[in-house]
C-alpha positions as YAML, in Angstrom:
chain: A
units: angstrom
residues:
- id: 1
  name: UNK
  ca: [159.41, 78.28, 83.40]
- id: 2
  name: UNK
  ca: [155.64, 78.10, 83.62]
- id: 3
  name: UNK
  ca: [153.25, 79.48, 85.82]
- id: 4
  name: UNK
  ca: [149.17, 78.56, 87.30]
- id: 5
  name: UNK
  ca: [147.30, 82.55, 86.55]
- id: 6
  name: UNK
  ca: [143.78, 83.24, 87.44]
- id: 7
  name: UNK
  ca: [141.62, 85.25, 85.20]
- id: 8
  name: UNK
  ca: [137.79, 85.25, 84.76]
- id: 9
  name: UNK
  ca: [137.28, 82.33, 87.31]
- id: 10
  name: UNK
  ca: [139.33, 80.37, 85.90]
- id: 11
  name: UNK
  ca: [142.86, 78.80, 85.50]
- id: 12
  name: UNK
  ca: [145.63, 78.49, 82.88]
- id: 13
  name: UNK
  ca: [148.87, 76.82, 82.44]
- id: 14
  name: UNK
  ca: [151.04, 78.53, 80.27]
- id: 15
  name: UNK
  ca: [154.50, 79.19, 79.74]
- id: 16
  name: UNK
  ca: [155.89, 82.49, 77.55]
- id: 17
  name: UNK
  ca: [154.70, 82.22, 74.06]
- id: 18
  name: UNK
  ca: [151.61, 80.45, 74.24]
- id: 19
  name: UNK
  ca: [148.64, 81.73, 73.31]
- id: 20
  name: UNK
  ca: [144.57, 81.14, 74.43]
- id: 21
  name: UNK
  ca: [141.82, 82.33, 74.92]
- id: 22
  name: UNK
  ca: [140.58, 83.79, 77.92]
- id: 23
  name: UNK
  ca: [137.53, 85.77, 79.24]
- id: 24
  name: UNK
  ca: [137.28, 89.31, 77.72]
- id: 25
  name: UNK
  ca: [139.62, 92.00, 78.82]
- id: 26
  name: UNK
  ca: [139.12, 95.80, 79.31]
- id: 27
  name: UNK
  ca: [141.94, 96.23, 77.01]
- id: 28
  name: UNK
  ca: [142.47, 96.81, 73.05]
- id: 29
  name: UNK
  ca: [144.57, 94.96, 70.41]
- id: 30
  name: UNK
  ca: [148.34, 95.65, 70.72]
- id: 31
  name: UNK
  ca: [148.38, 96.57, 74.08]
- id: 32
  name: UNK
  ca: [150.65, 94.41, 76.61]
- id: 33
  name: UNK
  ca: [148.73, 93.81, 79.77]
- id: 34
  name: UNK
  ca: [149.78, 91.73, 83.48]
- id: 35
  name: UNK
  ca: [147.50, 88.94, 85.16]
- id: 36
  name: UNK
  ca: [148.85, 89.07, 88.70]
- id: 37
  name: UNK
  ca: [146.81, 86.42, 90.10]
- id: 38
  name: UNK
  ca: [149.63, 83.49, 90.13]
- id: 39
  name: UNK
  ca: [148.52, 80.16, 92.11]
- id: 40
  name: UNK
  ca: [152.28, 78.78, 91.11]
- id: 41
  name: UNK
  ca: [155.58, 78.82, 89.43]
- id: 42
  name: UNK
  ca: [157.48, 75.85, 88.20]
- id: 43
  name: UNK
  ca: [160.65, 74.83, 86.98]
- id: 44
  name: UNK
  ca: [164.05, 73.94, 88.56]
- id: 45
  name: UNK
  ca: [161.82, 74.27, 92.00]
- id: 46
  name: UNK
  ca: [157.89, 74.81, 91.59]
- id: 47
  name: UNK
  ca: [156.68, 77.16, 93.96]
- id: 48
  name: UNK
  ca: [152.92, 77.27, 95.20]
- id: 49
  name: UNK
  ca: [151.15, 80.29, 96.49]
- id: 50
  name: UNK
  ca: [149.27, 80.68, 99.64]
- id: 51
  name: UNK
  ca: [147.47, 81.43, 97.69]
- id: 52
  name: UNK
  ca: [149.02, 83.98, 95.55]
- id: 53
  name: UNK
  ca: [153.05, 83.79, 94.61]
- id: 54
  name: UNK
  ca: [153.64, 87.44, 95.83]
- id: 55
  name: UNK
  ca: [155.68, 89.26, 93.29]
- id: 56
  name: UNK
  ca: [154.95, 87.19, 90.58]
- id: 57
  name: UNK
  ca: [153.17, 88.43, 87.26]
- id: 58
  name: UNK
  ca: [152.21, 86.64, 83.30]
- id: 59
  name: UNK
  ca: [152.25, 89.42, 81.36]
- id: 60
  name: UNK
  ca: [150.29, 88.58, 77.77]
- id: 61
  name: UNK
  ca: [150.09, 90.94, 74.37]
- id: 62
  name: UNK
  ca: [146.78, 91.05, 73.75]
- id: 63
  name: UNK
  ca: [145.72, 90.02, 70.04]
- id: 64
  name: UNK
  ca: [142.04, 90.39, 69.58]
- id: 65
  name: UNK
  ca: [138.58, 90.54, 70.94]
- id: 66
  name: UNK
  ca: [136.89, 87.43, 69.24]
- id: 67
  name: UNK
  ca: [133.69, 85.85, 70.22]
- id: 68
  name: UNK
  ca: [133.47, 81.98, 71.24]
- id: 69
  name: UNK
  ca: [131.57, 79.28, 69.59]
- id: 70
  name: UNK
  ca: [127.84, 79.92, 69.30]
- id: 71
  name: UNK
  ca: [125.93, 77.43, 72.00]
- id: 72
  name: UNK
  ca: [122.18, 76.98, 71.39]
- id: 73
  name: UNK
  ca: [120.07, 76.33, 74.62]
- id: 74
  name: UNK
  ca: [116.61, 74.74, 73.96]
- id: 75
  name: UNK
  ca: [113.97, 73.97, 76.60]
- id: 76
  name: UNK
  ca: [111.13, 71.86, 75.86]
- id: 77
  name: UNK
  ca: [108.00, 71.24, 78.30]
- id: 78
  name: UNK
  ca: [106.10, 68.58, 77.35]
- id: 79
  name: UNK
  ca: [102.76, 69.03, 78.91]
- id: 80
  name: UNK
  ca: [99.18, 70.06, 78.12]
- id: 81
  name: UNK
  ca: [100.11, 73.90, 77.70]
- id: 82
  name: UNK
  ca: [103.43, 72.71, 75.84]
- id: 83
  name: UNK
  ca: [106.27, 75.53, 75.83]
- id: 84
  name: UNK
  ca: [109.75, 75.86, 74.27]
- id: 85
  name: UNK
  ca: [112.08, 77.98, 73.56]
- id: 86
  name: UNK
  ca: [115.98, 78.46, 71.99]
- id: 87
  name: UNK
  ca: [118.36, 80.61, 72.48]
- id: 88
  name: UNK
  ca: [121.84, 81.26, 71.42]
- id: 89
  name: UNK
  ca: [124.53, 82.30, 72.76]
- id: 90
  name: UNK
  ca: [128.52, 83.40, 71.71]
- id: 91
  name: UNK
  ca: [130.68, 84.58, 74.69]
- id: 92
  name: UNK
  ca: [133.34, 87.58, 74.51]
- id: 93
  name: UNK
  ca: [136.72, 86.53, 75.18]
- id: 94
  name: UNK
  ca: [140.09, 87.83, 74.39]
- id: 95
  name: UNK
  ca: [143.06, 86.29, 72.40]
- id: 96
  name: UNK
  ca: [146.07, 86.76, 74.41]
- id: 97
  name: UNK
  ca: [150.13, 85.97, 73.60]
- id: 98
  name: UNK
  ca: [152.30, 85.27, 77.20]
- id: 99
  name: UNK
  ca: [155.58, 87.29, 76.66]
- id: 100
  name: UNK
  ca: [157.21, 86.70, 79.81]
- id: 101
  name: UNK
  ca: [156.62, 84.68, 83.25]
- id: 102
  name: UNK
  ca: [158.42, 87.02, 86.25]
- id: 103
  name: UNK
  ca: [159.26, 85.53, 88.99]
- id: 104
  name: UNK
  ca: [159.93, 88.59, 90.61]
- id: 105
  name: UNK
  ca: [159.18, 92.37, 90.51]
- id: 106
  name: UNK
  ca: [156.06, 92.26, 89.08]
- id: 107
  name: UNK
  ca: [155.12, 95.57, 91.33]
- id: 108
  name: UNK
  ca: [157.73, 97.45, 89.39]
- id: 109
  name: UNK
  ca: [156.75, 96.39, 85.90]
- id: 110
  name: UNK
  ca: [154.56, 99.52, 84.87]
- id: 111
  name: UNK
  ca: [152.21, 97.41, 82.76]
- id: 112
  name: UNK
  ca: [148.37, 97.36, 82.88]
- id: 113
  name: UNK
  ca: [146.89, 95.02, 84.85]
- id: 114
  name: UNK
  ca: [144.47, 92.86, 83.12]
- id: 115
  name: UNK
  ca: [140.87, 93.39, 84.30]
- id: 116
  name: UNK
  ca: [137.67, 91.99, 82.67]
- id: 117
  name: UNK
  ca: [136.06, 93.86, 80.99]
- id: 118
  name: UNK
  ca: [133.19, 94.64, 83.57]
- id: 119
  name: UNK
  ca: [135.54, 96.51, 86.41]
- id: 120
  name: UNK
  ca: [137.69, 98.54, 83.32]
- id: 121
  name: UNK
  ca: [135.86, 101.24, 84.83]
- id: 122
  name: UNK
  ca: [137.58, 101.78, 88.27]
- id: 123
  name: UNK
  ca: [138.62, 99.48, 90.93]
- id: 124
  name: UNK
  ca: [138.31, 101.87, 93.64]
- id: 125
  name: UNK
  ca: [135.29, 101.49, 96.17]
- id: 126
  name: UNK
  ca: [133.77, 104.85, 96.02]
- id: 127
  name: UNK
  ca: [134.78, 107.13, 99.26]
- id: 128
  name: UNK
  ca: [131.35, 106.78, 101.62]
- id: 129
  name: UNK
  ca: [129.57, 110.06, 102.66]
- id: 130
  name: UNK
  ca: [129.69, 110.88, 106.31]
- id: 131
  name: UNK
  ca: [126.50, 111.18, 108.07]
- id: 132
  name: UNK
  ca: [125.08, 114.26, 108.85]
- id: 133
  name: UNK
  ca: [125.69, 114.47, 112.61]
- id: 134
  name: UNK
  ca: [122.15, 115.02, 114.38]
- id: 135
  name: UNK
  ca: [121.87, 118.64, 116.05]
- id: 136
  name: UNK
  ca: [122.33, 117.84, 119.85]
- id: 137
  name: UNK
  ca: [119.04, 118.70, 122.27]
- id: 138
  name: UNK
  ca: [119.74, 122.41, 123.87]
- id: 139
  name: UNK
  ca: [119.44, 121.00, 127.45]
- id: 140
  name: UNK
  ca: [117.11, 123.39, 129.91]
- id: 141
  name: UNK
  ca: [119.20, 125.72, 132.03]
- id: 142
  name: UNK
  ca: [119.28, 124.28, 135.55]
- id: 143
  name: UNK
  ca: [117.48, 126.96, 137.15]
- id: 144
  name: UNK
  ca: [114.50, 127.41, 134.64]
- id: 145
  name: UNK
  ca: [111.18, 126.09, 135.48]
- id: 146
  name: UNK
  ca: [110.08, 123.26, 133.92]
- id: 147
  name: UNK
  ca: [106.56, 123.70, 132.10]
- id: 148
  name: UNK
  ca: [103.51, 121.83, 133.76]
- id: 149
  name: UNK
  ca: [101.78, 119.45, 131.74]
- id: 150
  name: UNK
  ca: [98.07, 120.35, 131.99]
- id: 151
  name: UNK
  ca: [95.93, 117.73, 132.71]
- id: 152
  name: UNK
  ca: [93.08, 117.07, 131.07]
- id: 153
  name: UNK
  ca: [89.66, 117.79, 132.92]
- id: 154
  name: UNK
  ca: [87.39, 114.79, 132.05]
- id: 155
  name: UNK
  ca: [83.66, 114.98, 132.92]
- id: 156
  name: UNK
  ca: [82.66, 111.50, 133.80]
- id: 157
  name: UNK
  ca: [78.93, 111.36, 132.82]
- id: 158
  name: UNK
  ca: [76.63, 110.43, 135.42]
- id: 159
  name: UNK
  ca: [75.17, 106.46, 135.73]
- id: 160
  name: UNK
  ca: [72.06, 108.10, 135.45]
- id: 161
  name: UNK
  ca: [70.49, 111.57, 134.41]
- id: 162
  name: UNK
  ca: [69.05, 113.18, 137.41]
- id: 163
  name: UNK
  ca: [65.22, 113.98, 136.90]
- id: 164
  name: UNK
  ca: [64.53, 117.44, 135.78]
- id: 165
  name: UNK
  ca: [64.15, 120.16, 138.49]
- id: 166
  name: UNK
  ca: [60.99, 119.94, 139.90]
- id: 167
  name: UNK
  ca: [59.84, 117.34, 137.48]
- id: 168
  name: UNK
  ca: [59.15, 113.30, 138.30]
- id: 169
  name: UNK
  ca: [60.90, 110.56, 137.36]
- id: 170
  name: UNK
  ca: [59.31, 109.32, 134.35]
- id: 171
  name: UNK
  ca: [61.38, 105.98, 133.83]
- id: 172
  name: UNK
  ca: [58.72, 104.49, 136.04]
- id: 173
  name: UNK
  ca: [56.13, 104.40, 133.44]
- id: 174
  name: UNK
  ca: [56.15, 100.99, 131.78]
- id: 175
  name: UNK
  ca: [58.63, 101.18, 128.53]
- id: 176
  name: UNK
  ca: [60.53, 104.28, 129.52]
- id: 177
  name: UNK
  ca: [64.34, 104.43, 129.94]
- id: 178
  name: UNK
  ca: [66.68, 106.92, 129.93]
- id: 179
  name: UNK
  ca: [66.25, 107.68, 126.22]
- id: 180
  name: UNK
  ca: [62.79, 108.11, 126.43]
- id: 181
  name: UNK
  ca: [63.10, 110.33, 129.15]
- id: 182
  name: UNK
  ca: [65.04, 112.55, 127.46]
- id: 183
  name: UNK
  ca: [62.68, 112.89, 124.60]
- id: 184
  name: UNK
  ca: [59.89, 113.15, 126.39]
- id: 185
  name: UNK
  ca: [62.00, 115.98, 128.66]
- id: 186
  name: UNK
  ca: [62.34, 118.15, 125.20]
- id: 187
  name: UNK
  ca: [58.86, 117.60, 124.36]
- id: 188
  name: UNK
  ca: [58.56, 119.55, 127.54]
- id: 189
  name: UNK
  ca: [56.78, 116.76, 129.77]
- id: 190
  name: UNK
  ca: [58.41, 116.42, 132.93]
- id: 191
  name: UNK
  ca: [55.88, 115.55, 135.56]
- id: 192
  name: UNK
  ca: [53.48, 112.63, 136.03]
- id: 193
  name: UNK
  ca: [49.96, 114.94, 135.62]
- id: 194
  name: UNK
  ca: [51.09, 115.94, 132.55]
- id: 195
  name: UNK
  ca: [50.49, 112.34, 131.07]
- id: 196
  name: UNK
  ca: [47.88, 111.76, 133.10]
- id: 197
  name: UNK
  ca: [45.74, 115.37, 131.66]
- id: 198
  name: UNK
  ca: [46.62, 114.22, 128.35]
- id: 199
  name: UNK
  ca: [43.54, 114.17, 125.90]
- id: 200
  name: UNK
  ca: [43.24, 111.71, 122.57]
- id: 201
  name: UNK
  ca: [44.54, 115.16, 120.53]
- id: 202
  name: UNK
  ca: [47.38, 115.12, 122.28]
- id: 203
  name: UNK
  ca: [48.20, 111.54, 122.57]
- id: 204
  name: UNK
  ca: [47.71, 111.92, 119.00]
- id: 205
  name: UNK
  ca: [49.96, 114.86, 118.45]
- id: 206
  name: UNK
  ca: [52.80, 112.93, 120.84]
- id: 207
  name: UNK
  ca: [52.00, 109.89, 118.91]
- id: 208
  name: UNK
  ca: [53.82, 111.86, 115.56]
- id: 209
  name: UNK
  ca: [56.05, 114.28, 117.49]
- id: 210
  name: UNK
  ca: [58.01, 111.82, 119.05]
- id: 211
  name: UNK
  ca: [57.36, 108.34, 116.66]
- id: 212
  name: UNK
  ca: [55.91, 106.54, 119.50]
- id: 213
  name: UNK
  ca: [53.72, 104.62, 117.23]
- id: 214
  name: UNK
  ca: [51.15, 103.65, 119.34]
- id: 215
  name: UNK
  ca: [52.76, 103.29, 122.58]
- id: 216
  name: UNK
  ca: [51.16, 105.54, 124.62]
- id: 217
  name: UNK
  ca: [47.78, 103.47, 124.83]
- id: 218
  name: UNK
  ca: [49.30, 100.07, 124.13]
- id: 219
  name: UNK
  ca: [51.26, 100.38, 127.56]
- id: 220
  name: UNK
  ca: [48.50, 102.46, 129.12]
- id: 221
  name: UNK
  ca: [50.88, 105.28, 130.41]
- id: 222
  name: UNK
  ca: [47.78, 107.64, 131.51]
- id: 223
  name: UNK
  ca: [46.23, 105.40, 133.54]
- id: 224
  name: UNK
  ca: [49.98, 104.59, 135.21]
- id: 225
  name: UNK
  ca: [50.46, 107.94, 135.40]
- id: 226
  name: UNK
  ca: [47.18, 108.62, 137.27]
- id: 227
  name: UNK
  ca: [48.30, 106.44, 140.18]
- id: 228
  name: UNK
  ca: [51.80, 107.50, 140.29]
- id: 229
  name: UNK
  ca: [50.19, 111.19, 140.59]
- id: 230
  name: UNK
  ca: [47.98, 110.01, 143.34]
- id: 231
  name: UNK
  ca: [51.03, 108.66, 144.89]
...
């Protein structure tokens, strides 16, 4: 009888006694291990899996751990900035002896299944954590006020600032806006004879105090202000 096994992506025929090499095993010298994998059995009838004969087992003594034959892998670029490079190579396999082909009652064996040598660690997946469950919202007692959301007050600034109390409305000088205003407000001149009692000291003095550079006589604000005082 012979049997089709899977081990290490790959397939073998073989029949008890034979012996080959196959990819490394998570198992030591002398010890008898079980590839359960079987694609098919053959013999007086063959029988083919679908895709696994169920019950069916190889079981193998394992001889050694041996390496394979070394492979050299060179890459060459030819080009301006030429590269290359080599590398060897010598894969770890395992040389097994097939003992017996079952047919049947392969669960029942007791031998060690043969794993490569990556998974010899466990083949359980590790249990998952549960998540912590999220505390759930105290919901407000029915009867319990609900808290008012205060609304924020917002002070809408007016288009325009009002003149100051008593004062005149200085944007009516040639060159003076808003900004102006203000400054001129702080400086403490508010009314129209103001500018118009002004002497060259303090054009002079409201020259430097408020960086006008000039202004005051290059746009002739006295002489406006004069006949805006008259009315």
């Amino acid at each position: 009888m012979f049997a089709v096994m899977k081990t290490g992506g790959k397939q073998y025929k073989v029949q008890a006694g034979d012996r080959l090499r196959v990819e490394k095993l998570a198992a030591e010298a002398g010890e008898t291990v079980q590839f359960n994998d079987i694609l098919m059995l053959g013999g007086e009838t063959a029988t083919v899996g679908a895709p696994l004969v169920s019950g069916a087992a190889v079981q193998a003594l394992v001889v050694d751990q041996v390496k394979g034959e070394k492979l050299i892998h060179f890459v060459k670029r030819r080009r301006k900035h030429s590269s290359k490079r080599k590398k060897g190579h010598r894969q770890q396999l395992t040389l097994i002896e097939v003992t017996e082909v079952l047919e049947k009652g392969a669960e029942k064996s007791g031998v060690k299944a043969a794993m490569g040598a990556g998974s010899a660690v466990s083949t359980e997946a590790p249990a998952k954590k549960a998540a912590p469950k999220k505390a759930a919202k105290a919901e407000p007692a029915e009867d319990a006020p609900k808290p008012k959301k205060a609304k924020a007050a917002k002070a809408e600034a007016p288009a325009t600032a009002p003149a100051a109390a008593g004062g005149d409305d200085l944007k009516a000088l040639s060159g003076v806006g808003p900004a102006l205003e203000k400054k001129l407000h702080a400086a403490g001149v508010t009314t129209f004879a103001q500018i118009a009692a002004w002497s060259d000291a303090d054009v002079a003095e409201m020259d430097e105090k408020l960086s006008f550079k000039g202004r005051i006589e290059r746009e002739g604000w006295i002489e406006q202000a004069k006949k805006l005082a008259e009315g």
